[in-house]
TIMI-228682 format. One line per 8 residues: their letters; for each residue x, y, z of C-alpha. Coordinates in steps of 0.1 Angstrom, whole numbers, plus 5000, padded with zeros to 4 digits. Last residue first. Layout:
TIMI-228682
a) X Y Z  ... $
This chain:
TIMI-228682
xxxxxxxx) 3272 5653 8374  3299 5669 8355  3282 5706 8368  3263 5705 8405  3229 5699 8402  3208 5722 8410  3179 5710 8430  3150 5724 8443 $
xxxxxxxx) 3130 5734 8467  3098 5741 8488  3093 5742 8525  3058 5732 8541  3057 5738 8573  3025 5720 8588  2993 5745 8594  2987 5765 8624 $
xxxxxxxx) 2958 5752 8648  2983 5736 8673  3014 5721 8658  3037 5717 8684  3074 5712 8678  3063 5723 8644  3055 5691 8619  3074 5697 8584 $
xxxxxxxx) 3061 5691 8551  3083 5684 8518  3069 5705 8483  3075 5682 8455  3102 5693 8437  3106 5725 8421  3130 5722 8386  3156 5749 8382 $
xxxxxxxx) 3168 5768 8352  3158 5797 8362  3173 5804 8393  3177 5840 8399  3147 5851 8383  3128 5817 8399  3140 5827 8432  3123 5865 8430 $
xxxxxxxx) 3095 5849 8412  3087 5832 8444  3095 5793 8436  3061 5768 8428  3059 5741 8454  3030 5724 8433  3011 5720 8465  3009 5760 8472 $
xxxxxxxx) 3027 5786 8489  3062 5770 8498  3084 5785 8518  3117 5788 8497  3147 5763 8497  3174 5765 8468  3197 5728 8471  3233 5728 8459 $
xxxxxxxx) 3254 5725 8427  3293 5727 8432  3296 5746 8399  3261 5767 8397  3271 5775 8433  3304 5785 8420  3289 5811 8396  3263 5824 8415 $
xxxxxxxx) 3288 5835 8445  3302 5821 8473  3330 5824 8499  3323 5863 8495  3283 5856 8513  3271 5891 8522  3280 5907 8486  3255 5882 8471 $
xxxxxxxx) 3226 5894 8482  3192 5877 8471  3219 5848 8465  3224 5843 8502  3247 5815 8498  3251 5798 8528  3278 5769 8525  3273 5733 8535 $
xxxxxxxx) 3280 5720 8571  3282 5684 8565  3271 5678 8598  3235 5695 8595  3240 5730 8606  3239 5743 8574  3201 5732 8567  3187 5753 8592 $
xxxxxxxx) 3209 5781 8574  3189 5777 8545  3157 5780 8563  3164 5812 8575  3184 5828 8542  3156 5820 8519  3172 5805 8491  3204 5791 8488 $
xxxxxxxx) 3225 5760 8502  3260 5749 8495  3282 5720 8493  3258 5692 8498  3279 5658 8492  3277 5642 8455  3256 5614 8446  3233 5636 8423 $
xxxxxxxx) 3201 5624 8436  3205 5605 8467  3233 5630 8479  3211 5659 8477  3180 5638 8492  3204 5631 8524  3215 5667 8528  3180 5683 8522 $
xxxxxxxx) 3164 5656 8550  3189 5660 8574  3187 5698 8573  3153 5697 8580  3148 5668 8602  3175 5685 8627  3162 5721 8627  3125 5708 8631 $
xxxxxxxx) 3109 5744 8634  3098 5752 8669  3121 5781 8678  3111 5804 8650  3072 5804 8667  3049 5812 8641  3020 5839 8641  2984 5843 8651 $
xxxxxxxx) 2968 5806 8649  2961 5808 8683  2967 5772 8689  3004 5779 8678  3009 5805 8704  3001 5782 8735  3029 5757 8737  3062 5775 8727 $
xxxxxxxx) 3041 5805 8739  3042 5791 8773  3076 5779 8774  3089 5814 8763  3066 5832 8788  3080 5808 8813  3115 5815 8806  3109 5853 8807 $
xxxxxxxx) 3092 5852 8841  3115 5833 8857  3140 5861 8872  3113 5886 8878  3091 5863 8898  3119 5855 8916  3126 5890 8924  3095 5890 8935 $
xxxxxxxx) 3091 5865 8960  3122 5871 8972  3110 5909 8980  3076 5896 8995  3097 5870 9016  3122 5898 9032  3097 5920 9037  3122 5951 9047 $
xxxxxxxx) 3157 5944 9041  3173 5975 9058  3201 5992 9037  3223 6008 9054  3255 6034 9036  3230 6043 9013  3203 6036 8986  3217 6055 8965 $
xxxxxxxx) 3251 6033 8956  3225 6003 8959  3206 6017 8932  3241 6025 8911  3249 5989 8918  3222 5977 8899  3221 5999 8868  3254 5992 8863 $
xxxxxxxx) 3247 5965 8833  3222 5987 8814  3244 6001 8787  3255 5961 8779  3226 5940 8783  3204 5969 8766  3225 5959 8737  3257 5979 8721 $
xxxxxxxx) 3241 6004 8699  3202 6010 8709  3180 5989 8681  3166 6004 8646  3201 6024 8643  3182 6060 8631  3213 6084 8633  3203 6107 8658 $
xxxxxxxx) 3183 6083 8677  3209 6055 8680  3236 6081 8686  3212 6093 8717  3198 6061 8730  3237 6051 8730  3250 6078 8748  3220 6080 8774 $
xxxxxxxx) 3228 6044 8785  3262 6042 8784  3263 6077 8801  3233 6068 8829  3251 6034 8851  3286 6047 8842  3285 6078 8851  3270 6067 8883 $
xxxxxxxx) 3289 6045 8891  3321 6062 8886  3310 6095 8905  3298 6070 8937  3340 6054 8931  3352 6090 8930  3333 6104 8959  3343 6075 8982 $
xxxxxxxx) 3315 6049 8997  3312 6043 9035  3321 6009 9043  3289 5988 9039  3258 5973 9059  3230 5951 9049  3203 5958 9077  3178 5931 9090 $
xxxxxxxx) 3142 5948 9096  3129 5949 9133  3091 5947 9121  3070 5964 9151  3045 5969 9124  3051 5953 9094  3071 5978 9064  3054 5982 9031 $
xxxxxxxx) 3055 6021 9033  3094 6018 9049  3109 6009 9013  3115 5978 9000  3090 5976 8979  3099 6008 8966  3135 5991 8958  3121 5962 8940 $
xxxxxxxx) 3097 5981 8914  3129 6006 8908  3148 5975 8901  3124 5958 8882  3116 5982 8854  3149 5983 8840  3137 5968 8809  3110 5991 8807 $
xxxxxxxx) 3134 6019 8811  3155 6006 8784  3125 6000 8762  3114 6044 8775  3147 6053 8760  3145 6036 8726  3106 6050 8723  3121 6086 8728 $
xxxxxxxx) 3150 6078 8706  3123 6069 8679  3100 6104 8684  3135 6120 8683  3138 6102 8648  3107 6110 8637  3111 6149 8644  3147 6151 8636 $
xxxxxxxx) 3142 6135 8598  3125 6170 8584  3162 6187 8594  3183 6159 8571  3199 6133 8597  3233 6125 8595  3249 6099 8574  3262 6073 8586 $
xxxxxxxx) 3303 6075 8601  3327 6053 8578  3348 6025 8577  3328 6003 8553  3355 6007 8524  3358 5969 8525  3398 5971 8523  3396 6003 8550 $
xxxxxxxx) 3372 5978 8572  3392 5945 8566  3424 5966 8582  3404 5974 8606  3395 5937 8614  3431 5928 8614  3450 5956 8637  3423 5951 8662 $
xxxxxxxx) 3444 5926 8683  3474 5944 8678  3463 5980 8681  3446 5975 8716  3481 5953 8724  3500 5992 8712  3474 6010 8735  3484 5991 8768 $
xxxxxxxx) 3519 5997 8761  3508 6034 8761  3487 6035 8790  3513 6018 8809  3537 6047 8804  3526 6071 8830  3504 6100 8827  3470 6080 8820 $
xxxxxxxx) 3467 6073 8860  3472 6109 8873  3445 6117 8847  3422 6092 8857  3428 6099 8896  3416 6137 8888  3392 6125 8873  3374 6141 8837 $
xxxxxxxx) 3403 6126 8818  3394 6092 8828  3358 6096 8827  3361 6111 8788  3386 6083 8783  3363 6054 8794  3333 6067 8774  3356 6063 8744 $
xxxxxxxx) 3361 6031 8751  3320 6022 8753  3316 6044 8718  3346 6027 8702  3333 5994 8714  3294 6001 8698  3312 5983 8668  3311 5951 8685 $
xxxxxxxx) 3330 5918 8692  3368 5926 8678  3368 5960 8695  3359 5942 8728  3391 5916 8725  3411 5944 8719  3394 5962 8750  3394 5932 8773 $
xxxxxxxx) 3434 5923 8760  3441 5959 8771  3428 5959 8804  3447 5922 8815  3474 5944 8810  3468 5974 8830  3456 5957 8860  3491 5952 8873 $
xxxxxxxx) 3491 5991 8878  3466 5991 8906  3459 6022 8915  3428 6017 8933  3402 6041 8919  3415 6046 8884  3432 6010 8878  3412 5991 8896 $
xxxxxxxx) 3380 6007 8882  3394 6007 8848  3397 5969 8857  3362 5963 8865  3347 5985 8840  3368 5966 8813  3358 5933 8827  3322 5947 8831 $
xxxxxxxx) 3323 5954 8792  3342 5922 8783  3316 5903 8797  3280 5916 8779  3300 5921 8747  3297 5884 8744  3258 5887 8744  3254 5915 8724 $
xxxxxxxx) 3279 5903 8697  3267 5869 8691  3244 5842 8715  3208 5839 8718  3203 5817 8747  3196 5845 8770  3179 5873 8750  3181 5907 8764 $
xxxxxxxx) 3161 5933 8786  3139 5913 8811  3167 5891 8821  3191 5915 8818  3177 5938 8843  3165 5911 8868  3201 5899 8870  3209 5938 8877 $
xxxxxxxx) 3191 5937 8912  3203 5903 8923  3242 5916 8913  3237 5950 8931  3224 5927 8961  3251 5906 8960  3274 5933 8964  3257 5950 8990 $
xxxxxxxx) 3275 5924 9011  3307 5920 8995  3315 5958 8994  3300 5991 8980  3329 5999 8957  3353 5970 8955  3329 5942 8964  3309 5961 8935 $
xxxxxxxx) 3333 5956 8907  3336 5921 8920  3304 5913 8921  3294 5930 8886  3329 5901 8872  3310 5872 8887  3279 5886 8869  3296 5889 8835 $
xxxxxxxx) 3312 5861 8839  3278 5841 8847  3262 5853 8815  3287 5849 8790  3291 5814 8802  3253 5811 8798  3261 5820 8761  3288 5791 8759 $
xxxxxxxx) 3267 5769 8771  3237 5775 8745  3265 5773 8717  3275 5740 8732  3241 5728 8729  3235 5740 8699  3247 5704 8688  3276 5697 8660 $
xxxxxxxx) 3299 5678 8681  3298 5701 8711  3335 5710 8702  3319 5721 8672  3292 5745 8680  3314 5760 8704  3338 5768 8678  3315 5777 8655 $
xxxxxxxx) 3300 5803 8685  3336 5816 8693  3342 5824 8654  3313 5844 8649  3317 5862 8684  3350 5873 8678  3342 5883 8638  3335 5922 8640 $
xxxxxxxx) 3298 5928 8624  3268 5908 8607  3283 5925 8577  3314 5904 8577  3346 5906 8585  3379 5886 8592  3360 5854 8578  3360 5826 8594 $
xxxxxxxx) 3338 5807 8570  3321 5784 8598  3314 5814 8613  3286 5826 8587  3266 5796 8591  3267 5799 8628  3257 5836 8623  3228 5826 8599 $
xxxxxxxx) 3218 5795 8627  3218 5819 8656  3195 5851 8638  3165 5851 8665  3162 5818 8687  3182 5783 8673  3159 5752 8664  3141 5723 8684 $
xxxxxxxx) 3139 5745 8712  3115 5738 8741  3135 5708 8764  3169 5716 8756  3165 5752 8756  3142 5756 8782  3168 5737 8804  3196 5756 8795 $
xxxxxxxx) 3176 5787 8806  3170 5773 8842  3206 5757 8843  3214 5792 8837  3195 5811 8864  3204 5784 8889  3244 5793 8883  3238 5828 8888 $
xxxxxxxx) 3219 5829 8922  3237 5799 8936  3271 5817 8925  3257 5851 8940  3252 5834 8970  3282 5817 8976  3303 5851 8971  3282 5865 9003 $
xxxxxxxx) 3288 5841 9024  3284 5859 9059  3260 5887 9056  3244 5869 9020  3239 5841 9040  3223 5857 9069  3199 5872 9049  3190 5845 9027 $
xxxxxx) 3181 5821 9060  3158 5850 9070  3165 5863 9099  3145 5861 9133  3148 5880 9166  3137 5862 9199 $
């Protein structure tokens, strides 16, 4: 009698239920390791928290969609990162939901799931989960955009046209790396014979006048802010380094990739069992314009962005590896044919799940292991809460006024902007980045300047003191890390300036 695999048959008949299983345990897995290991935002959260609670058109952390969602969030949450957290594993599961559709409509339900599978093991090696702004909210409106361009290149479907031109407004408000991504669209369209056909008619046009209306705003902020314009290009001894750079860009994206080639030569006939009748996931056989649209769309994103990253010497690739990496799935199950046989069914479970968890787990253990080492800090363990509760409540003991504003170094002062009050960030060390503030009206409504402190005194870095000289330190206040190990306590100096009438 012939066995299959549980999985197997599931993802034959339900395919749809599988993917949401898949998807939905991957983020109660990262929301987990967020409530239970982070006691303060990953990477830059808490400065682009701080700097949505401005709502600003524009800033220099980018276009403001994702700086507004995230305060939003952050609020509705009632001032936890929870809510923030949730709405980047929202990000997450649209963006797969919207992969399995794209691919129903190419390879079909069934390989589907599998091009979903293989590209959730691409952004979980590749991006940050839990660390939400432009990368991660681009992550959705790009495979919304893919999806409907699909629809409306390979199927025709005219009604799609709409819900096309709020993705691309929406996507010009999130990242700069949109004009690239819609320009890639165009090239592609008038490459096609269907794209051509399709850009003919009049929708395109409509379409292009709700584009102009959403991003009507922020590029108006650009040509007030004088920041609309290309960098400079390289000077002939630069090409050397910087094609040494790209090279190292393009080899991070193949290391983030690194799963789905490792997956798909597992599942090849060397690793077969003897005898081994293998299930087969079938498909409809796939058109030359939908294979041509996967595949320019799996390698262009990609290539484009190492390339203009290179060239002009952006430290990261433009747009996220989330982003330029998301078709890299179905394009493997595009090659792999019209059958694909599920060879070692339990060895390629096995792995894929190592794939998927590995991440969280390396987070967890360095949340507990890396402090004993004594080699470096972990961001994630510093007591967000007790910090900004402390500043805020020893402002208000001392001058009786409510914290309006915080300045000093820029991550621990946006710790203490999360606290309730929600006080201003002032980066005085660059004034431009904050508008709402400047010296002069922080002098006015007073604040508290925060510095790491190097000795028991609490001295300021002479860089603080020149821009604050008139302040007192206090007595430096210590911090315990979520865990403490052989690194010492976090000791965070500051003082008070007090604001004027006080």
């Amino acid at each position: 009698m012939r066995f299959t695999s549980l999985v197997i048959e599931l993802i034959r008949a339900r395919p749809r239920l599988i993917v949401w299983i898949a998807v939905l345990l991957q983020a109660a897995m990262w929301l987990l390791v967020a409530l239970l290991f982070y006691r303060s935002p990953p990477g830059s959260l808490a400065t682009l928290l701080a700097f949505g609670r401005e709502y600003q058109i524009g800033t220099d952390l980018g276009p403001p969609l994702s700086v507004w969602l995230a305060d939003i969030a952050y609020r509705a949450a009632g001032g936890h990162m929870f809510g923030v957290y949730v709405l980047a594993e929202l990000c997450e599961i649209a963006t797969f939901i919207a992969l399995y559709h794209l691919g129903r409509a190419v390879v079909g339900a069934q390989q589907a799931v599998l091009a979903v599978l293989l590209t959730m093991t691409v952004l979980a090696f590749s991006s940050s989960a839990l660390d939400f702004g432009p990368l991660v909210l681009a992550r959705p409106l790009w495979a919304l955009l893919l999806l409907h361009s699909w629809q409306i290149i390979g199927q025709r479907r005219g009604n799609a046209w709409f819900a096309w031109s709020i993705e691309a407004g929406l996507l010009l408000l999130t990242t700069p790396a949109a004009i690239f991504l819609l320009a890639l669209l165009v090239i592609f369209a008038l490459a096609t014979a269907g794209g051509r056909r399709t850009l003919r008619a009049l929708d395109p046009l409509f379409a292009l006048v709700v584009v102009a209306v959403l991003a009507l705003p922020y590029a108006v902020w650009l040509m007030r802010a004088e920041t609309l314009v290309l960098p400079a290009l390289p000077q002939l001894a630069d090409l050397s380094p910087r094609a040494i750079h790209a090279a190292w860009l393009l080899g991070g994206l193949a290391l983030g990739a690194v799963a789905v080639p490792v997956l798909s030569f597992l599942n090849t006939p060397l690793f077969a069992g003897k005898g081994e009748e293998a299930p087969i996931i079938y498909r409809p056989p796939v058109e030359p314009l939908a294979r041509n649209f996967v595949y320019f769309f799996a390698l262009a994103p990609a290539l484009g962005a190492v390339l203009i990253s290179g060239v002009f010497g952006f430290e990261a690739v433009i747009g996220g590896p989330g982003v330029v990496l998301l078709m890299s799935g179905l394009a493997m199950v595009v090659v792999a044919g019209d059958l694909i046989a599920m060879r070692r069914a339990r060895m390629l479970r096995t792995v894929w799940l190592a794939a998927i968890v590995a991440p969280a787990v390396g987070v967890v253990l360095a949340v507990l292991f890396l402090p004993w080492t004594d080699t470096g800090e972990i961001a994630t363990s510093m007591p967000a809460r007790a910090i900004s509760d402390f500043f805020d409540e020893s402002f208000a003991r001392r001058t009786n006024h409510r914290l309006r504003a915080v300045a000093g170094e820029t991550q621990l002062a946006s710790l203490i902007t999360l606290h309730s009050g929600r006080p201003h960030l002032f980066i005085d060390a660059d004034p431009a980045r904050t508008p709402w503030m400047s010296q002069a009206k922080f002098s006015e409504s007073g604040g508290v300047v925060v510095w790491r402190a190097s000795d028991t005194a609490g001295t300021p870095p002479p860089e603080i003191l020149a821009r604050f000289p008139s302040i007192v330190p206090e007595v430096p206040r210590a911090f315990e890390w979520l865990v403490n190990g052989r690194q010492g306590l976090l000791r965070i100096g500051w003082a008070i300036v007090r604001p004027k009438g006080a």
